[in-house]
C-alpha positions in Angstrom: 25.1 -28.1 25.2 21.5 -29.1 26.4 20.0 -32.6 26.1 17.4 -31.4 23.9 20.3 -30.0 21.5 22.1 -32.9 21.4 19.0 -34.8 20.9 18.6 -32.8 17.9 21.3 -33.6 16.0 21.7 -37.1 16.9 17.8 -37.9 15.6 17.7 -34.9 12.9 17.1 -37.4 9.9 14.5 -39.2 12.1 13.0 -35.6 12.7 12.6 -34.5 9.4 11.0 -37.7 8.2 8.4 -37.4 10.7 8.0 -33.6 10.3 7.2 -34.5 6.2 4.6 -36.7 8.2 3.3 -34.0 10.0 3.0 -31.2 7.2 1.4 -33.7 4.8 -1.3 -33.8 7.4 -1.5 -30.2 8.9 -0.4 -27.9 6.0 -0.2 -30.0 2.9 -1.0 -28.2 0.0 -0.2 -30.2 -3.4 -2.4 -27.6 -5.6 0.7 -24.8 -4.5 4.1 -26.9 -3.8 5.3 -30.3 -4.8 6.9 -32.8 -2.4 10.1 -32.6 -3.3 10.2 -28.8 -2.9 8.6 -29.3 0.6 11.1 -31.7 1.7 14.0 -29.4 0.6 12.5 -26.6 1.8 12.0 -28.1 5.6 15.6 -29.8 5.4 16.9 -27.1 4.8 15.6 -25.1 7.6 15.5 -28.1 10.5 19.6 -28.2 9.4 19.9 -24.2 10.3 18.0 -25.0 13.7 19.7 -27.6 14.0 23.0 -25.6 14.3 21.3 -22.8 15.8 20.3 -25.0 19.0 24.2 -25.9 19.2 24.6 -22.7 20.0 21.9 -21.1 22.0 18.5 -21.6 22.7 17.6 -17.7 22.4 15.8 -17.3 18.5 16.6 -13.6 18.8 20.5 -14.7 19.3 22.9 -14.1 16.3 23.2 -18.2 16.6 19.6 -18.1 14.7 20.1 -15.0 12.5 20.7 -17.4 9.4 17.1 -19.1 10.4 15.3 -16.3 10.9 16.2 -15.1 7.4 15.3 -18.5 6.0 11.9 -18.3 7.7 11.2 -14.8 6.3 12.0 -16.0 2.9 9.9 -19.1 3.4 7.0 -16.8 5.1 7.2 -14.4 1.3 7.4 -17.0 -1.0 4.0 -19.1 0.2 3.0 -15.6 0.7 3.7 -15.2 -3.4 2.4 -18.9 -3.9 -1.2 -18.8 -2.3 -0.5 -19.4 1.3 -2.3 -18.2 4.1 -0.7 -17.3 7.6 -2.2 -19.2 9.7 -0.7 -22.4 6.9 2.6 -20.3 6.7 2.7 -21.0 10.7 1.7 -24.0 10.8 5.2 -24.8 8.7 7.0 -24.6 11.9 4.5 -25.7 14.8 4.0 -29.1 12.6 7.8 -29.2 13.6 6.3 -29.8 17.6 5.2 -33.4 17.3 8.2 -35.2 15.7 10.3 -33.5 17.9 8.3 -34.7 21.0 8.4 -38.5 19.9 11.7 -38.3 20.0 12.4 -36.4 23.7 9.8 -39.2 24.8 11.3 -41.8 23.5 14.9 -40.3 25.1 12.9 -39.9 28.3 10.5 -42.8 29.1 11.7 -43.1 32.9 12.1 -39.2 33.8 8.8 -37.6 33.5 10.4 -34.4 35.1 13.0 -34.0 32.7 10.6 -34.8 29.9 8.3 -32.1 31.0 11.6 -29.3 31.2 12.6 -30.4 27.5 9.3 -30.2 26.3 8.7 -27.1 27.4 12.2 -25.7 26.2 11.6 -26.9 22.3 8.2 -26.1 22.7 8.4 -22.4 23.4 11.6 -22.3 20.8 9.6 -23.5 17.9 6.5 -21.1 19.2 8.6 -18.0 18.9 10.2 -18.7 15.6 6.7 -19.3 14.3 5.2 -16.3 15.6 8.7 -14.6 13.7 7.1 -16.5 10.6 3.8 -14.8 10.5 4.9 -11.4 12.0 6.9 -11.7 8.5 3.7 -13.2 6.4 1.5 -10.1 7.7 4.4 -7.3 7.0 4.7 -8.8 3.5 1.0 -8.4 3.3 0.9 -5.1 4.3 3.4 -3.8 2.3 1.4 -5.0 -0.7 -1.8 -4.2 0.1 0.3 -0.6 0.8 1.9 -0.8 -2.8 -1.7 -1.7 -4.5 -3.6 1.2 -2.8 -0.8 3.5 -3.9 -0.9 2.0 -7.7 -4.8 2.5 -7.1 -4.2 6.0 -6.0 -2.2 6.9 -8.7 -4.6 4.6 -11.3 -7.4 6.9 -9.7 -5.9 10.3 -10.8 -5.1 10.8 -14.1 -4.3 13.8 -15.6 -5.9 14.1 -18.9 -4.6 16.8 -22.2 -7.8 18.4 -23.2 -6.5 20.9 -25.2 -3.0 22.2 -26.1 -2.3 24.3 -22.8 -5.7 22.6 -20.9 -5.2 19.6 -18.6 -8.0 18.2 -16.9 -7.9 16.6 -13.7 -11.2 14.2 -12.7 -11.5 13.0 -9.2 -13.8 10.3 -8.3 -13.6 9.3 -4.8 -12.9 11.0 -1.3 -10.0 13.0 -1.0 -7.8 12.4 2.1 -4.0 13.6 2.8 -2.7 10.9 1.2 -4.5 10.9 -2.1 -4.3 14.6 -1.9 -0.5 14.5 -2.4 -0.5 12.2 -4.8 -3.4 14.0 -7.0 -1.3 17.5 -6.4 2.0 15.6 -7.6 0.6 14.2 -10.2 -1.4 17.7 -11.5 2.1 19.7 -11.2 4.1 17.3 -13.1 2.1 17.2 -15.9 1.8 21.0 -15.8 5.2 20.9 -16.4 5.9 17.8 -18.6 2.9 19.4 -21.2 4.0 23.5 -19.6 0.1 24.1 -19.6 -1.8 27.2 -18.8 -5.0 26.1 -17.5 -6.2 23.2 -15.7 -9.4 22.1 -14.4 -10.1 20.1 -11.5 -13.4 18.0 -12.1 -15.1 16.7 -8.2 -18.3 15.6 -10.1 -17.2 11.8 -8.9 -16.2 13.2 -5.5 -19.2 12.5 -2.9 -19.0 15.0 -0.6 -16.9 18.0 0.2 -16.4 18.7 3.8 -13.8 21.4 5.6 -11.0 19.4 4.9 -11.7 17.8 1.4 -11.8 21.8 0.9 -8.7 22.8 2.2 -6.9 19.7 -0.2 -8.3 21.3 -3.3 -7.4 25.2 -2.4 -3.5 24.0 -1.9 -3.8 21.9 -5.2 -5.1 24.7 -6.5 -2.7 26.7 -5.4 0.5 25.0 -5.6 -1.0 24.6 -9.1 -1.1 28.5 -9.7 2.6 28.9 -8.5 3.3 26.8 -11.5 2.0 29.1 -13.6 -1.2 27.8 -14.4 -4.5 29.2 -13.6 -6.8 25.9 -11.7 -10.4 26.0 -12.4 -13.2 23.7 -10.2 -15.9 22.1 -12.4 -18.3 19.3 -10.9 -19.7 21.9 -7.9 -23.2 20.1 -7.8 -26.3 21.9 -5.8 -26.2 19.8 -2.5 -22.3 20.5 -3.0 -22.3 24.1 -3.1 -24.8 24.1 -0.4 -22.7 22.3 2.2 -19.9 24.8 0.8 -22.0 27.7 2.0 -23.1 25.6 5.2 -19.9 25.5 6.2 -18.8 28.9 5.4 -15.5 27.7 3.2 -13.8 30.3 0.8 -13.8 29.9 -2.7 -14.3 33.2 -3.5 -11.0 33.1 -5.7 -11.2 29.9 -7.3 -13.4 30.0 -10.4 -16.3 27.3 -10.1 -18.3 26.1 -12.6 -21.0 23.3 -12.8 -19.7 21.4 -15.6 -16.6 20.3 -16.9 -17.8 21.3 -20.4 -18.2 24.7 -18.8 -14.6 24.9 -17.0 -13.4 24.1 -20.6 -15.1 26.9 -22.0 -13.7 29.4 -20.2 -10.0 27.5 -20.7 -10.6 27.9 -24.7 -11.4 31.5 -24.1 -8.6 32.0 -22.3 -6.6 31.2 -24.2 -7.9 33.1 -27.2 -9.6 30.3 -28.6 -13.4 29.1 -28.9 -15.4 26.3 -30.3 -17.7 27.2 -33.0 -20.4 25.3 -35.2 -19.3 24.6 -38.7 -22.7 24.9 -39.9 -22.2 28.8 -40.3 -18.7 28.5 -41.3 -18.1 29.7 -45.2 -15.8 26.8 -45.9 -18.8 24.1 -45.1 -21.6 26.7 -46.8 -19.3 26.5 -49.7 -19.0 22.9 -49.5 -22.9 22.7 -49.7 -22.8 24.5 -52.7 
């Protein structure tokens, strides 16, 4: 066992009382924890490093394994309370100066040995606080990840125009990811509602380049293999001009300008039509 270790746990109390010091200075935030759960919450951990340093002085040792875990769930639930990263680190490096009072007040007459300790706690706490906010920023990107997909998902709905007519509006740009998604979310329904037409609406879609093109002809197809004939509504003049520029095929997909048009040709389709009920006998008889 090291000097520093053993100074550890003889002056852990004295430690952790000057740590509270520390963090109501550096991270102190009374608006998203309370004392007491700050003082539990840092006990807690100084006692797992505490028996971690007994042991080795490696963080990536099985000695600190139980640390590590309590310094991810620290880093997810300030994460979950309002925290930012840089605060979340700061949790450990405040850790630094109470722990260097004590190794100078252990060393006053060895300046060399000082310097050797300082540097060994030093570059231990560092590491487990770059552990912390490697853990803050995954957490983060896993929900940013989960919101876009919820987005995605939010941003593609499948609408039941008709009995046997879905509609499918897209507003947005349409990359691999979305395009997925959208082409999951169009065959499901075709199933769930067993339609026979549906129409895909890009009036909200920007532009269409090669490969916005080539997402919609394997929606559309994939959406024909189900059984339902795929219709593409929304093709605006600048649209279908870039469509010719760029020489894409959609010489089997049927087009139309309008979703009201799209829905036309679904109706008739399916042996159905929309008519006025000005001219129909029941409302002339009505008049009457």
């Amino acid at each position: 066992m090291s000097v520093f270790q053993q100074i550890v746990r003889t002056h852990e109390t004295a430690i952790l009382n000057g740590w509270m010091k520390e963090i109501s200075i550096a991270t102190r935030r009374s608006d998203l924890m309370n004392d007491a759960e700050m003082r539990q919450q840092s006990s807690e951990f100084l006692h797992l490093f505490t028996e971690a340093t007994q042991v080795s002085s490696e963080v990536r040792s099985d000695a600190f394994a139980a640390a590590r875990e309590f310094l991810k769930g620290v880093a997810k639930s300030r994460m979950e309370q309002g925290f930012t990263a840089s605060e979340i680190s700061m949790f450990v490096l405040s850790l630094k100066q109470p722990v260097f009072n004590v190794l100078r007040d252990e060393f006053k007459g060895d300046a060399s040995k000082l310097v050797t300790e300082i540097w060994t706690s030093g570059d231990l706490l560092d590491k487990l606080a770059m552990m912390t906010v490697d853990a803050a920023i995954e957490l983060r990107e896993q929900t940013i990840a989960r919101q876009q997909e919820e987005m995605m998902e939010l941003s593609t709905p499948v609408v039941k125009l008709w009995d046997g007519v879905l509609a499918l509006p897209l507003i947005g740009t349409l990359d691999s990811g979305r395009t997925q998604v959208v082409m999951e979310s169009l065959l499901s329904a075709i199933v769930e509602t067993n339609s026979q037409v549906a129409i895909i609406d890009i009036t909200g879609v920007p532009t269409v380049d090669t490969l916005v093109a080539q997402h919609l002809i394997k929606t559309i197809t994939a959406a024909r293999l189900m059984g339902a004939e795929c219709y593409l509504s929304g093709i605006r003049p600048a649209i279908a001009q870039t469509i010719v520029h760029l020489g894409i095929d959609l010489v089997d997909v049927q087009t139309k300008a309008k979703l009201s048009d799209a829905f036309k040709i679904a109706l008739t389709r399916l042996g159905k039509a929309v008519v006025s009920i000005k001219n129909h006998p029941a409302a002339r008889a009505e008049e009457q």
